[in-house]
N, C-alpha and C positions, 0 to 999 in steps of 0.2 A: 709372427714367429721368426725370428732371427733366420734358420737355415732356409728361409722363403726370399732374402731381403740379395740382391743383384746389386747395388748403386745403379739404378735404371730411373732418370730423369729425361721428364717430359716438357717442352717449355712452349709455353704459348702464342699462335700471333705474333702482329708486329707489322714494322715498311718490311718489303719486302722488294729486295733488287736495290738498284740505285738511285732510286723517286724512293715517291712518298704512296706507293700503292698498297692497301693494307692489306692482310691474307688471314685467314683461319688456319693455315697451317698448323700443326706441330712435329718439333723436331725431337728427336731419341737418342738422349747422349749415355753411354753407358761408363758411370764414371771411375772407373777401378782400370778402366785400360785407354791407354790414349786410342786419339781415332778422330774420326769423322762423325757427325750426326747423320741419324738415317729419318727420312720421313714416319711418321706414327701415324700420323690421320688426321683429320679436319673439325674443329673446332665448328658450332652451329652459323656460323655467322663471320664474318673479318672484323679485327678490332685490334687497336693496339694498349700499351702496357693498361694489359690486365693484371691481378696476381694470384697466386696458387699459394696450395697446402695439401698436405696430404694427412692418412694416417697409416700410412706403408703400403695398404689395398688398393684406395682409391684413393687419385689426384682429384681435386677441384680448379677450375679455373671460373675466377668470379668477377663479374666487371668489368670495366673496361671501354674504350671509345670509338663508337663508328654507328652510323651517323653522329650520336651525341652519346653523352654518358650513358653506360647502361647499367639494372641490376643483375642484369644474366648471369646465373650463374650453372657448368656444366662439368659432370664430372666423365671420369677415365678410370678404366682398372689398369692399373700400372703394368701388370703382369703382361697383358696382350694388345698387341696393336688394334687402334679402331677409332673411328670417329666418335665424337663426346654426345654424351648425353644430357638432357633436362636433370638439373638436379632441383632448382630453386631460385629465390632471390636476393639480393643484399637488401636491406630496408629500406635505401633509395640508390639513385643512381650516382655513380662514383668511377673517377680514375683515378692514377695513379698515388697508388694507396701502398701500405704496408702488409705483407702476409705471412703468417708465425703459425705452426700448428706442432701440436702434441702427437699421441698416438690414440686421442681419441677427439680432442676438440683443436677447428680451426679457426684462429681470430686473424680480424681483418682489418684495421686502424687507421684514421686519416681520409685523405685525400682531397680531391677537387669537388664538389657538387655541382648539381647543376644549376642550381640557383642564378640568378643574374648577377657577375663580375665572379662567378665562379669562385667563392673563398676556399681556404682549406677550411676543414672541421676534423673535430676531435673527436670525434666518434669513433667508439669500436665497435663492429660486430662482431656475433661468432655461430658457428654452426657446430652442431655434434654431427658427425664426419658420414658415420654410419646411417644416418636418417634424412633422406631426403623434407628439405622443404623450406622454410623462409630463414633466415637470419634475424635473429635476436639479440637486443640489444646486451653488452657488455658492462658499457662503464665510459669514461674518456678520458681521452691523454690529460697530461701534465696542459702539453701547450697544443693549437692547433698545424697541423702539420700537412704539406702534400709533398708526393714525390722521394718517400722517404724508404727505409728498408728495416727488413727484420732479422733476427737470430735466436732461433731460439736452443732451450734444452728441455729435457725431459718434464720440467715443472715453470721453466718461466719463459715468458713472452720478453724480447728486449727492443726496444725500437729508436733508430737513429738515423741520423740524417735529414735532408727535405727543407723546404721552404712554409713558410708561414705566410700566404696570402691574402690582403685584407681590401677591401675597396674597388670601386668602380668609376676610374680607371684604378687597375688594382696595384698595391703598392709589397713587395716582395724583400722577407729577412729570410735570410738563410740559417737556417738550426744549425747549433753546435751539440746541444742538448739530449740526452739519450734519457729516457724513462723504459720502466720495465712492469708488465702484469704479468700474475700467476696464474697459469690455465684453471686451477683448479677453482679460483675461488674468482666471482664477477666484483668487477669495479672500478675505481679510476685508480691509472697505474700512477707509481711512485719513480720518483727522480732516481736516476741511475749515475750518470759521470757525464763529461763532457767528451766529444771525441777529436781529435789532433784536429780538427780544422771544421770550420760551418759546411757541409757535405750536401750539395742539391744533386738529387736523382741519382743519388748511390746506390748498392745494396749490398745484402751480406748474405752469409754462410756460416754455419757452424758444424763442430765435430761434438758436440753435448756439451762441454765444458767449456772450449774455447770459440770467438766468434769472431769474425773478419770483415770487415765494411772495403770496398775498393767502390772506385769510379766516379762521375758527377765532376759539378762543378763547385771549387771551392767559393762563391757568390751565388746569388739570385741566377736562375734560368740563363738564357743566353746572352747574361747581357755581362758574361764575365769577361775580363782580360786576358791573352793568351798568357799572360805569368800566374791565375787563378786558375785559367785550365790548366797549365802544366801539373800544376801543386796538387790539385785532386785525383793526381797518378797515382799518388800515397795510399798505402793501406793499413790500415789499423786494427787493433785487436783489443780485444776483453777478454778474462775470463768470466764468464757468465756467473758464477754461483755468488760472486762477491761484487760489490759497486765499487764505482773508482773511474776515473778518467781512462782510453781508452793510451795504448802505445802503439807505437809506431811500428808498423811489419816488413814491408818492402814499399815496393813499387809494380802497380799493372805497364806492360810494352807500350802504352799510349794512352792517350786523352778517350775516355769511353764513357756515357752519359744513359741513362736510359739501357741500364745493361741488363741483363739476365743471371742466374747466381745459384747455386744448388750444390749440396754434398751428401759424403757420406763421412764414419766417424774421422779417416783419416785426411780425406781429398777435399778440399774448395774448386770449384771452378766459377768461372765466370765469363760468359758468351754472349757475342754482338756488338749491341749498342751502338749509339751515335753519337759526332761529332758535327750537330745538324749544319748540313744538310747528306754530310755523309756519313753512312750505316758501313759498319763493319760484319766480317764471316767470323771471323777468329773467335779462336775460344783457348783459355790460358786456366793454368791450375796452379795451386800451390799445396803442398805439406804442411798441416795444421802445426805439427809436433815441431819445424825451420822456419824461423823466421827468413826471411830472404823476397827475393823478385818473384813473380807469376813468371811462369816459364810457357811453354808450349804445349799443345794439348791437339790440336787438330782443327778442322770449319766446322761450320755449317753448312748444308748441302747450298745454301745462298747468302750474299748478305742480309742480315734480317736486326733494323734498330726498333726500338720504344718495346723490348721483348722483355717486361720484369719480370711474367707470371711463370710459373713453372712449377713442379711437385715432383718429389722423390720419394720411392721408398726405402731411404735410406737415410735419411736426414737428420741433424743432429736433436731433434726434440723427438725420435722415437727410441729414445733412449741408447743411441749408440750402436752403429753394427758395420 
């Protein structure tokens, strides 16, 4: 119900400090008023970019890496502070993946397996939000994808950006390519637009209608140039209900990779990330309705990178509030 819903985002894990030491934290950003994030509670285990979905009640955070890939997956009532609970599992072990939910179903797309040379797949799963227990299969992307981000609205899943990793030693294209599934109906999604630039380890945000990708690198993983890192400052926009190639929004204050990203109908923010081997606090917002720059918004109570996962109940696929 709408007069329940705060913009109160919870975001998972991650480095935590200025190493590479990983933490269960999560942090509580409360996105209608600037500020600081405040601790929420602790995640079953430490792991980094995980991802989340909610369906306004309950956040999920699913996945993730520490020791190796996992399927854990652990939920939170958004409403009250606390450490996460056993929800289920993804149908194998996966990182950095894609995460898009409705107000009643969460899908999950992509990533790294564990498999040897680690490729991406296409895989989607999804869970109904309300019912604890395994993940079931969906459907598969267009193309296979890791490291990529979602957007979604009230009926469709939108997915872009990420890498396509094939081979052992493995060999890395970075997507331009944006495809889209409808929560309602299971299957392999349909080609959507292309977005302003090949986007690795991006992520996005929506207000139900319109949707925002910032961050990454404009090439494969780390092994971009600093004129490809600069260029993936850019952020881009869709309107969701309609395909088409994505246009150009602003600019994030800096090179951010591996970022964290959550809203409500009118607010985007986007918190952390790294510029391996350095992790950033900041956290920067924009107004869906202006185009322009991310501005300022407040820390983190510490530096914290590889932070994808996070859940709102406020977010643009529970139909707007």
């Amino acid at each position: 119900n709408k007069t329940s819903r705060s913009g109160r985002a919870v975001f998972f894990g991650g480095y935590l400090g200025a190493g590479a030491t990983r933490t269960k934290s999560m942090d509580l950003i409360t996105i209608p008023t600037l500020g600081n994030s405040v601790y929420f509670g602790d995640l079953e285990s430490a792991r980094t970019d995980t991802q989340g979905c909610s369906d306004g009640t309950r956040g999920l955070s699913a996945g993730g890496y520490y020791p190796s890939r996992l399927t854990d997956t652990e939920y939170i009532t958004l409403a009250s502070a606390g450490n996460s609970i056993q929800f289920g599992d993804l149908d194998e072990e996966r990182n950095a993946f894609g995460g898009c939910s409705s107000s009643t179903r969460g899908l999950f797309a992509g990533g790294f397996s564990d498999n040897a040379g680690a490729p991406s797949i296409a895989q989607i799963d999804y869970f109904e939000i309300s019912t604890l227990g395994t993940a079931l299969d969906f459907g598969d992307s267009v193309t296979s994808r890791s490291i990529s981000g979602g957007i979604p609205s009230s009926t469709r899943a939108v997915w872009g950006a990420g890498t396509n990793r094939v081979g052992n030693p493995a060999t890395l294209t970075a997507v331009s390519m944006m495809d889209y599934s409808t929560f309602a109906s299971k299957g392999n999604t349909v080609e959507f637009g292309n977005d302003i630039l090949p986007r690795v380890t991006g992520n996005g945000c929506s207000s139900g209608t319109r949707g925002v990708f910032a961050g990454g690198y404009a090439s494969p993983a780390i092994y971009s140039s600093p004129a490809n890192k600069e260029m993936a400052r850019k952020m881009s926009y869709i309107t969701i209900a309609s395909t088409g190639n994505a246009i150009e929004f602003g600019e994030l204050s800096g090179i951010r990779t591996y970022i964290g990203s959550n809203s409500t109908s009118t607010r985007g923010i986007w918190t952390g990330g790294s510029n391996y081997p350095t992790h950033y606090d900041s956290i920067e917002y924009v107004q869906f309705s202006s185009l322009g720059n991310a501005l300022d918004f407040g820390n983190l109570h510490s530096t914290r990178g590889y932070m994808t996962g996070s859940a709102s109940d406020s977010h643009g696929g529970l139909g707007g509030f």
